[in-house]
MOPAC internal coordinates of N, CA, C and O (Angstrom, degrees):
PM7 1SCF
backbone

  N    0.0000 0     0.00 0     0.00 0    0    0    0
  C    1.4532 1     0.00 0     0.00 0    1    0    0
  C    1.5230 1   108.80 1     0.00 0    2    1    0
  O    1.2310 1   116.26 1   -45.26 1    3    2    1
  N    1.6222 1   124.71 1   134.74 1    3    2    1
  C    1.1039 1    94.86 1   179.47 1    5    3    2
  C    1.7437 1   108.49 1  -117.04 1    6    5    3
  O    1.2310 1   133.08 1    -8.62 1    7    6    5
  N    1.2904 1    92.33 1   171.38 1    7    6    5
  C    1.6497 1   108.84 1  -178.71 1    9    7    6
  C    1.6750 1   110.96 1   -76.08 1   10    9    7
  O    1.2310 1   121.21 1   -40.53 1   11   10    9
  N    1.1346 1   115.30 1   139.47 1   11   10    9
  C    1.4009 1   127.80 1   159.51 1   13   11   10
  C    1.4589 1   117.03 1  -143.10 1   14   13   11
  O    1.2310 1   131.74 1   -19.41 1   15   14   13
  N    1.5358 1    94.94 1   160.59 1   15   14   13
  C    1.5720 1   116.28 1  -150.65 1   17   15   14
  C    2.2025 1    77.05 1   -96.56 1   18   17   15
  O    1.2310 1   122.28 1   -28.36 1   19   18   17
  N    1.4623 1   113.24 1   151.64 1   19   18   17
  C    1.3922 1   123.03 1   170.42 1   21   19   18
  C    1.6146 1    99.89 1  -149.76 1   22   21   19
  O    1.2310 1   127.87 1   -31.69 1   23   22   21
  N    1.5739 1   102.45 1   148.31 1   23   22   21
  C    1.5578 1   109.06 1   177.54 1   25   23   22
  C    1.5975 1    90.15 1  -113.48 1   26   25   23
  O    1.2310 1   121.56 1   -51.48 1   27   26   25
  N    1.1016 1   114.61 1   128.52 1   27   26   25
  C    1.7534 1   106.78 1   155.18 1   29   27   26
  C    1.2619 1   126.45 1  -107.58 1   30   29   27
  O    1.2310 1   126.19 1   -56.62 1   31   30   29
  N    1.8972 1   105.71 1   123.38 1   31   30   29
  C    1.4749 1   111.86 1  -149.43 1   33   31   30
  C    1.4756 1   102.31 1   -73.47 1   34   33   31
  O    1.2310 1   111.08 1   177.54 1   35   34   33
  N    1.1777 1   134.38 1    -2.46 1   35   34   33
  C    1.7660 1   136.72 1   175.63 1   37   35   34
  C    1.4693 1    99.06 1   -59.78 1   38   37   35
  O    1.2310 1   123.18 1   132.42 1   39   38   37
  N    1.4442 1   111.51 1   -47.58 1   39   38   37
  C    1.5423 1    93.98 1  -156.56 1   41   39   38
  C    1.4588 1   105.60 1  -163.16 1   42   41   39
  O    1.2310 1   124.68 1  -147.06 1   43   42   41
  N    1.5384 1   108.61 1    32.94 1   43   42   41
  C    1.5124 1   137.21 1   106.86 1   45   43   42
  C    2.2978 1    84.16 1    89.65 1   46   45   43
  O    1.2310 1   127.24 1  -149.70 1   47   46   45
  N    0.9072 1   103.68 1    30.30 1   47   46   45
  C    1.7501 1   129.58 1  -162.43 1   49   47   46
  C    2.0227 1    91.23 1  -104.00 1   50   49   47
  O    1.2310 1   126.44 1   -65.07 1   51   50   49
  N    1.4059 1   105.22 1   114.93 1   51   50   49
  C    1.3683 1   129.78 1   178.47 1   53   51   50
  C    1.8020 1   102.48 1   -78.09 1   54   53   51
  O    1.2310 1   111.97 1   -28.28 1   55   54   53
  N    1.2538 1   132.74 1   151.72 1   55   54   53
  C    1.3330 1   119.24 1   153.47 1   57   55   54
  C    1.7323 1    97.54 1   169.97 1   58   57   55
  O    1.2310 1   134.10 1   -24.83 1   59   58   57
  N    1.6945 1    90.34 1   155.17 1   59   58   57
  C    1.6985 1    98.96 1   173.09 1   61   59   58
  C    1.4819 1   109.84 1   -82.95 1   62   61   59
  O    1.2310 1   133.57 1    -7.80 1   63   62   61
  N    1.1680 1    91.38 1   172.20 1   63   62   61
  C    1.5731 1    99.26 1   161.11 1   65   63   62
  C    1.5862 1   103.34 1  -165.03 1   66   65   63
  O    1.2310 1   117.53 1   -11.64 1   67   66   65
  N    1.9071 1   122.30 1   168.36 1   67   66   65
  C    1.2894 1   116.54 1   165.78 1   69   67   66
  C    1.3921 1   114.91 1   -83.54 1   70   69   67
  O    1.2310 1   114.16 1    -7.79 1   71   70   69
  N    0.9471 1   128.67 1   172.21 1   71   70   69
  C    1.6361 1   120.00 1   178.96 1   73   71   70
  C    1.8008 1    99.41 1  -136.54 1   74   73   71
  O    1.2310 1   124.05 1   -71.10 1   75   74   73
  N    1.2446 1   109.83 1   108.90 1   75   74   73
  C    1.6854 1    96.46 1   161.94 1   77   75   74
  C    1.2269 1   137.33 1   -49.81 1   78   77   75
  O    1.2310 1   104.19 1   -41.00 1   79   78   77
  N    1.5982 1   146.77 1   139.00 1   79   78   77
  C    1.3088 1   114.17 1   167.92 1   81   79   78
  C    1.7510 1   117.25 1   -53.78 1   82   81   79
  O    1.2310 1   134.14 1   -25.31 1   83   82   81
  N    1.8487 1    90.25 1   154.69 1   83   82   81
  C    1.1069 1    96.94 1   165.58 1   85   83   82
  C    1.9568 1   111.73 1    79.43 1   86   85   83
  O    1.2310 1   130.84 1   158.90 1   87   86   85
  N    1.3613 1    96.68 1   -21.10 1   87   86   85
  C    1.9588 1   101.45 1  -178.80 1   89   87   86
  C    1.5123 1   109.57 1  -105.22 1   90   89   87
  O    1.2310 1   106.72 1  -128.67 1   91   90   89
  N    0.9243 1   142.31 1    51.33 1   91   90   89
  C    1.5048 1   136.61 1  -177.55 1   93   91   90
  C    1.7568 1   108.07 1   -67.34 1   94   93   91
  O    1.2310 1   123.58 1  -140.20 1   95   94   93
  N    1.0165 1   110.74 1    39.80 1   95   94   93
  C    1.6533 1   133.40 1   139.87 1   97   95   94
  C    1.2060 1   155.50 1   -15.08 1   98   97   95
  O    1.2310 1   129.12 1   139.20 1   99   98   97
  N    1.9970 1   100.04 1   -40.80 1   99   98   97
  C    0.9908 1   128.62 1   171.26 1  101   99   98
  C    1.7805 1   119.60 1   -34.23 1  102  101   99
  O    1.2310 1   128.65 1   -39.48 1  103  102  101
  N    1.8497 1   100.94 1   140.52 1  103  102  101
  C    1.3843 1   109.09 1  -149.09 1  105  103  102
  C    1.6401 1    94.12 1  -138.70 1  106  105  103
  O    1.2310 1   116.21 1   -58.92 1  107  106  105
  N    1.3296 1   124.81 1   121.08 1  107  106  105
  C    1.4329 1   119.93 1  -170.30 1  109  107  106
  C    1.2780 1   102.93 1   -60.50 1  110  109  107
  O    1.2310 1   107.89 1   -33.79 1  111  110  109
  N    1.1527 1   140.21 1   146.21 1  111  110  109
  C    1.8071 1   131.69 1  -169.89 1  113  111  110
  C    2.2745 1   100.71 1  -117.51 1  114  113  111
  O    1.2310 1   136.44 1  -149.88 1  115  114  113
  N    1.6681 1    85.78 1    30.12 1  115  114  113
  C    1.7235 1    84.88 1   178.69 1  117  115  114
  C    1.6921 1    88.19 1  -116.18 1  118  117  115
  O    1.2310 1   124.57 1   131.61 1  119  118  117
  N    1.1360 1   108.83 1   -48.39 1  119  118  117
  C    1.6571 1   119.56 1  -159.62 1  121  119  118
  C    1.7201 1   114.38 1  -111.05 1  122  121  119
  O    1.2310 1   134.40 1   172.79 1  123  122  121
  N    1.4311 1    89.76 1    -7.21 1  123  122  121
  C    1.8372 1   101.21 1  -171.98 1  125  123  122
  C    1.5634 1   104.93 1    59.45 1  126  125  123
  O    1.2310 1   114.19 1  -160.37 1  127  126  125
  N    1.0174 1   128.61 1    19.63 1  127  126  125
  C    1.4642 1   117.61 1   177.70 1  129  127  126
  C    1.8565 1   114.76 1   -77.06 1  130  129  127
  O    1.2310 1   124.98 1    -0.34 1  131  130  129
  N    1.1186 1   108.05 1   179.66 1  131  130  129
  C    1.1352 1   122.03 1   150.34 1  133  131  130
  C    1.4244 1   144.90 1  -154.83 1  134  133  131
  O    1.2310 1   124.23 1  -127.52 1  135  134  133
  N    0.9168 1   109.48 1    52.48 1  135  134  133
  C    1.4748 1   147.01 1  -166.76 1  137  135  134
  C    1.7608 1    93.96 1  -108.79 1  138  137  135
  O    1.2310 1   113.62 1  -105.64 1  139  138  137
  N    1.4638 1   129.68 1    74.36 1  139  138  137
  C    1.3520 1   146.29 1   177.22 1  141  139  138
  C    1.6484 1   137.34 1  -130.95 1  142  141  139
  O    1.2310 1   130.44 1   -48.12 1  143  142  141
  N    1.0821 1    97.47 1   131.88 1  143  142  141
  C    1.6909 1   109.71 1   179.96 1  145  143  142
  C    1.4871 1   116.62 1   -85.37 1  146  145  143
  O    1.2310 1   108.97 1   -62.78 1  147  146  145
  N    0.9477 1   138.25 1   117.22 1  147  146  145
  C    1.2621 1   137.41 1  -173.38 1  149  147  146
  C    1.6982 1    95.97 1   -89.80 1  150  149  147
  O    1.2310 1   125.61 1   -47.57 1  151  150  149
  N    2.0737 1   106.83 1   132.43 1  151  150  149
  C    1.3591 1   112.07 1  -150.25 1  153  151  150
  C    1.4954 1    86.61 1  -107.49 1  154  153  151
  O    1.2310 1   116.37 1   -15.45 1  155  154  153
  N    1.5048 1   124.51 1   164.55 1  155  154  153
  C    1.3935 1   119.77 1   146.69 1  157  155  154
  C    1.1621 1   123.85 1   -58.14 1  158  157  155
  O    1.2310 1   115.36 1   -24.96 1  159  158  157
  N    1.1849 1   126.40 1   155.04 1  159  158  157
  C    1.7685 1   110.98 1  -159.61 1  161  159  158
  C    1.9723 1    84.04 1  -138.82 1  162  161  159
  O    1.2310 1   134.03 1   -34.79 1  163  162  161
  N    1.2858 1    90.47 1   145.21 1  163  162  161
  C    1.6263 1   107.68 1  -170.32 1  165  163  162
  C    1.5563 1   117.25 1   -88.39 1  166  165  163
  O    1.2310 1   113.87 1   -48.91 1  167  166  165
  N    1.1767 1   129.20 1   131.09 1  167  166  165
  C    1.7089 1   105.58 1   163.93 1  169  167  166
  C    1.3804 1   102.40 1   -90.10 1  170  169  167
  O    1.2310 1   122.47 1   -28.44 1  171  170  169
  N    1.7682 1   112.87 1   151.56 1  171  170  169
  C    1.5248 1   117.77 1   157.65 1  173  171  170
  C    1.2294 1   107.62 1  -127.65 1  174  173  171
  O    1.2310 1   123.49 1   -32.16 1  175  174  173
  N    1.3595 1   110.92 1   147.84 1  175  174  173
  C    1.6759 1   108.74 1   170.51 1  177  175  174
  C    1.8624 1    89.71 1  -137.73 1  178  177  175
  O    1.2310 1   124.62 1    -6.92 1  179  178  177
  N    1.3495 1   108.74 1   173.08 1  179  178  177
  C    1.1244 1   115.14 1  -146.40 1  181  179  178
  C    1.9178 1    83.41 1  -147.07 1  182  181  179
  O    1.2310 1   126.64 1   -39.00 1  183  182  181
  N    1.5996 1   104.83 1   141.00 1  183  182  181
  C    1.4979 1    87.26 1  -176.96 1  185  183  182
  C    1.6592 1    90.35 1  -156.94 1  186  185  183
  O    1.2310 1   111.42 1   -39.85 1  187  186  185
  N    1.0822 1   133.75 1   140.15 1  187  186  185
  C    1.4376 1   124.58 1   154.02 1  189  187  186
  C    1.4405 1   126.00 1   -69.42 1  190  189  187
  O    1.2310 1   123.53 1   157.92 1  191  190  189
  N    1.6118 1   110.83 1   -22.08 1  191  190  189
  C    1.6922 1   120.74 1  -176.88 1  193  191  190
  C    1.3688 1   112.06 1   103.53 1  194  193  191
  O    1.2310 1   118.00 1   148.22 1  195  194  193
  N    1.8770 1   121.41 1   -31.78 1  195  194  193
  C    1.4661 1   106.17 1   146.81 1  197  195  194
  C    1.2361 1   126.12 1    20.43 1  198  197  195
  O    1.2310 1   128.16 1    82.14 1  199  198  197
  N    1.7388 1   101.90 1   -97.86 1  199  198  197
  C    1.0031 1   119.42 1  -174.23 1  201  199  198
  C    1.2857 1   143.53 1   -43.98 1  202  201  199
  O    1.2310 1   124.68 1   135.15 1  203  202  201
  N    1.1263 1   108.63 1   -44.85 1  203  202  201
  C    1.7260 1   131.12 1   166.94 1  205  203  202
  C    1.0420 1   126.06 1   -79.09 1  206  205  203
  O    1.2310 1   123.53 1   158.10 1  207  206  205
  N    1.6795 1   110.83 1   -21.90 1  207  206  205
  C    2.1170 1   102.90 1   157.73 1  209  207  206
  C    1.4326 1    99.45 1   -93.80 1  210  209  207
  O    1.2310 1   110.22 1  -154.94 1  211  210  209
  N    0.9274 1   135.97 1    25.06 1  211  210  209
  C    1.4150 1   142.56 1  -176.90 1  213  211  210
  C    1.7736 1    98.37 1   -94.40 1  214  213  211
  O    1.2310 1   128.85 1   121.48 1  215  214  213
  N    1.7808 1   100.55 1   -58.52 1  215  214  213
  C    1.4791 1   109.47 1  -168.10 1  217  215  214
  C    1.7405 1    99.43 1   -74.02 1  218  217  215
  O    1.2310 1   127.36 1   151.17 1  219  218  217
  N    1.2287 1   103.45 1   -28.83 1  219  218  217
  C    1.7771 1   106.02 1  -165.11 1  221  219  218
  C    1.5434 1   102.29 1   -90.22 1  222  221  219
  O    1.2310 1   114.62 1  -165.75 1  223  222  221
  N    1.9741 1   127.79 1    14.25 1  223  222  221
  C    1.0426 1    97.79 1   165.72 1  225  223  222
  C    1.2853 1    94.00 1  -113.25 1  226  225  223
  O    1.2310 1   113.09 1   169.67 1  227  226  225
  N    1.7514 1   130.65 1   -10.33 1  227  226  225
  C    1.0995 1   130.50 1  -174.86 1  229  227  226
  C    1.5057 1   111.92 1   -84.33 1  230  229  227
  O    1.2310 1   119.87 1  -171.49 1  231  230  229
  N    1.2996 1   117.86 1     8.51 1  231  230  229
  C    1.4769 1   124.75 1   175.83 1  233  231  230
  C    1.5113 1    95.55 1  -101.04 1  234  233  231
  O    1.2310 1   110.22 1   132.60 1  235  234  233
  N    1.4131 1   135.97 1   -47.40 1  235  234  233
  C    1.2692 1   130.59 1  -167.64 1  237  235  234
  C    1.5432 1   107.06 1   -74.90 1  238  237  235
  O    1.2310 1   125.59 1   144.72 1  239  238  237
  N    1.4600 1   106.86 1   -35.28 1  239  238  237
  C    1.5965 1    96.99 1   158.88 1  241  239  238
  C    1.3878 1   135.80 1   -44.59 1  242  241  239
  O    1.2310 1   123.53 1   146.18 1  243  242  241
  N    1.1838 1   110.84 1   -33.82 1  243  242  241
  C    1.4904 1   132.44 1  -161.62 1  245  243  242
  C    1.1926 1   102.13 1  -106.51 1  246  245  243
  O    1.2310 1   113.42 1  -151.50 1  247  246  245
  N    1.7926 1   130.05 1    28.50 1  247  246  245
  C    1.0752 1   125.70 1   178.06 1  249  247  246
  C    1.4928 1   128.37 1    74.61 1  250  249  247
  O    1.2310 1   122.49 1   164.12 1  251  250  249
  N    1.6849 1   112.83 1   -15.88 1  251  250  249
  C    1.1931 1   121.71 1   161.36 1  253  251  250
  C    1.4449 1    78.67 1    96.97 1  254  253  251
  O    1.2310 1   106.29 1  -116.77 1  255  254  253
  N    1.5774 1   143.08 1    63.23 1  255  254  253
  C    1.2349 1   130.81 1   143.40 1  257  255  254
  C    1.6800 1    97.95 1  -134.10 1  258  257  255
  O    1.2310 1   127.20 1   -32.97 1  259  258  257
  N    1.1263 1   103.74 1   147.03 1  259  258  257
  C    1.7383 1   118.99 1  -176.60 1  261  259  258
  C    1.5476 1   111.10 1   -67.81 1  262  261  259
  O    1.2310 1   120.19 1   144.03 1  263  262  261
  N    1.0457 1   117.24 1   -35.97 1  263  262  261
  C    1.3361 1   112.92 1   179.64 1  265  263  262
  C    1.1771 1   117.29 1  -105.13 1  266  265  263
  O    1.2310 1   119.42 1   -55.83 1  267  266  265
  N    1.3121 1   118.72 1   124.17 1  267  266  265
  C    1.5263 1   128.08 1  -165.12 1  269  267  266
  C    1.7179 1   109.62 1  -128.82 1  270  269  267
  O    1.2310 1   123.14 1    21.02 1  271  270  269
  N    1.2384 1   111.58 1  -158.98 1  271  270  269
  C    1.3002 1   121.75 1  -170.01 1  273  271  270
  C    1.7899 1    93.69 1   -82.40 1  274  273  271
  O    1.2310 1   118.09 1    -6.15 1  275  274  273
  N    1.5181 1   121.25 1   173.85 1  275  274  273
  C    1.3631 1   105.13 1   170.14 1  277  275  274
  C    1.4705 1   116.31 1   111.30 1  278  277  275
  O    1.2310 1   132.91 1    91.35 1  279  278  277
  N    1.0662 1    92.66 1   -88.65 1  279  278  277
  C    1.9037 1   101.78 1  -172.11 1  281  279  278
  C    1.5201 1   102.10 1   -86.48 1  282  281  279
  O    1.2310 1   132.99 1    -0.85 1  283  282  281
  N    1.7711 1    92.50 1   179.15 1  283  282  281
  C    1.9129 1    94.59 1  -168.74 1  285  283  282
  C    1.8800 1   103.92 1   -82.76 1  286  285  283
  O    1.2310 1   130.35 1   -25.70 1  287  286  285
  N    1.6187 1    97.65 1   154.30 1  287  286  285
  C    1.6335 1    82.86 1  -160.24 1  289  287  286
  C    1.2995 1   127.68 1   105.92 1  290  289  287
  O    1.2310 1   121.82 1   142.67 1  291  290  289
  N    0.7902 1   114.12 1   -37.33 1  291  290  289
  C    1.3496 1   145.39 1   178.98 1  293  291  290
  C    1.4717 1   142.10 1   -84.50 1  294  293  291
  O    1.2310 1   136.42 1   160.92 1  295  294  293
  N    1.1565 1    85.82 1   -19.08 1  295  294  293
  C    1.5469 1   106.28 1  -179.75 1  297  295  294
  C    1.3360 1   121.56 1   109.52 1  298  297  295
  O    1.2310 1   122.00 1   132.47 1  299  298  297
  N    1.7151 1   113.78 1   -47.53 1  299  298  297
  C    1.4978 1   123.38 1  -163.18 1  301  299  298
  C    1.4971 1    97.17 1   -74.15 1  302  301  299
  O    1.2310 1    91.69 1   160.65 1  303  302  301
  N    1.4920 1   165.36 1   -19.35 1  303  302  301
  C    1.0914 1   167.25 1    -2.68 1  305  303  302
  C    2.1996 1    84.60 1   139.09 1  306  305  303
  O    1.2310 1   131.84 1   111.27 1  307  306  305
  N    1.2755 1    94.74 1   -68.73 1  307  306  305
  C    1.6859 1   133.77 1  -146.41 1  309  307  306
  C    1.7842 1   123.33 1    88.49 1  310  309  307
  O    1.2310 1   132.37 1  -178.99 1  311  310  309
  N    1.6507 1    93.72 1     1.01 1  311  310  309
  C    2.1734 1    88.80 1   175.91 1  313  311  310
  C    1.1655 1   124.65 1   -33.62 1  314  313  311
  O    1.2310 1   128.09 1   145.52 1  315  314  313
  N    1.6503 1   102.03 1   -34.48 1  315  314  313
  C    1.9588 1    97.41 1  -170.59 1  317  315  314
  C    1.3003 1   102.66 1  -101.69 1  318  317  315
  O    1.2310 1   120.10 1   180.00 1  319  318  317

């Protein structure tokens, strides 16, 4: 199901909600209205960078090619 962002113009109140398919329903949960704009809704992700000199030193290990021993594809699997 996915989430969307709604403004409700009564009383000008930001908020998510889930939406079922097919039910666009949505009900401001300050004023109960429904009198709403459906907002662009943002992604955030949050990262320290860890991660990514993590992958970018285990790629230079590996000669600087992405596919290595290990995962499927790859060999470590036995597929090929």
């Amino acid at each position: 199901m996915p989430i969307y962002e709604y403004r409700c113009l009564d009383c000008e109140r930001t908020f998510e909600t889930l939406v079922r398919p097919g039910h666009d329903d949505a009900e401001c949960p300050s004023c109960s209205g429904n009198h709403l704009t459906r907002e662009m809704s943002v992604f955030a992700s949050r990262s320290n960078g860890a991660g990514a000199a993590l992958a970018a030193s285990a790629i230079a290990a590996n000669g600087g090619s992405r596919m290595g021993g290990g995962g499927c594809c790859g060999g470590g699997c036995g597929c090929q």
